[in-house]
C-alpha positions, 0 to 999 in steps of 0.5 A: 661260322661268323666272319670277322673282318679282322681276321681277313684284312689281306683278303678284304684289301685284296677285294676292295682294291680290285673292285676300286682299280676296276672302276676306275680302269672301267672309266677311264677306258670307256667302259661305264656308258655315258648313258648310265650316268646323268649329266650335270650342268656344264658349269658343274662338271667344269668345276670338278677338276677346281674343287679336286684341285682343293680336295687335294691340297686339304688331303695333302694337309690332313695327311701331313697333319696325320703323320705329325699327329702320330709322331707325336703320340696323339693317335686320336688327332692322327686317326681322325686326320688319316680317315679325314684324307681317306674320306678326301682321297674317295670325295676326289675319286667319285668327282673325278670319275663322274667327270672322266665317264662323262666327258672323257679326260683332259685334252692337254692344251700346252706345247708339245715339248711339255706335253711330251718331257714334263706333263706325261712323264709327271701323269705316268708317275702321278697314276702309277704311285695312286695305282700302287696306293690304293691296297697299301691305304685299304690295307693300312685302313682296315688294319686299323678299323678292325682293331681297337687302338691298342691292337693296331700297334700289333700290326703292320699298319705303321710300317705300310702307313708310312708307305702309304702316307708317301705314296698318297703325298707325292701322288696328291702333289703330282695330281696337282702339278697335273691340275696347274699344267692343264688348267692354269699355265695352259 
């Protein structure tokens, strides 16, 4: 019995959400020992939430670029741009979570009155949106490298590519307001 992967898209998204939201809770919490991980120079690690920072607003371009692509019939362009901002959305995800394991999250250094109406009300949704993101773009994703390009339109891949693609912009925007609060006005 051979095993296709295009026969087992949910199955497969089911998976590699649960094992990238593990790894990212397992971070974020405190669950990956510092010890396990080495730690690069002091100048490195304070440069990941900057060059993150840039990863995001080239994703936010490379997804825009991906939809207007698709709108306009050019798939190839469209494929291209979606996989570049998946390679973008993983590049972040790696940097962010090297960052989190080994020094922790952020500290937020503004008012408390911001801290508590503008920048945790914009995190909670900024992670909340990237949360539900992640199954909707594995989805969308494998729907579309396990089939050729005439098959996808057989799909749902663009009714979830358009969730998808929304949910990846606003929580990419939202990351960067996050970036502009901790790192820039404060």
């Amino acid at each position: 019995m051979e095993f296709r992967a295009r026969d087992h898209v949910r199955g497969l998204t089911a998976l590699l959400s649960v094992l990238s939201l593990a790894l990212v809770f397992g971070a974020a919490l405190g669950a990956i020992p510092r010890a396990a991980i080495p730690t690069a120079p002091a100048a490195a690690l304070n440069a990941i939430p900057h060059v993150n920072a840039v990863i995001s607003t080239v994703a936010i371009v490379t997804i825009l670029a991906g939809v207007r692509f698709v709108r306009r019939g050019d798939i190839e362009r469209h494929r291209r741009m979606m996989l570049a901002s998946f390679l973008l959305f993983a590049t972040f995800l790696v940097l962010y979570l090297y960052k989190v394991v080994v020094q922790g999250t952020a500290e937020f250094p503004g008012p408390d009155a911001v801290y508590q109406f503008v920048y945790l009300p914009t995190l909670a949704i900024h992670i909340l949106l990237a949360i539900v993101c992640v199954p909707v773009v594995y989805y969308v994703l494998l729907l579309a490298l396990t089939r050729p390009i005439t098959e996808v339109f057989g799909t749902e891949h663009a009714r979830f590519g358009r969730v998808a693609a929304s949910l990846w912009l606003v929580s990419f925007v939202l990351g960067n307001v996050v970036y502009v609060l901790l790192y820039v006005i404060y």
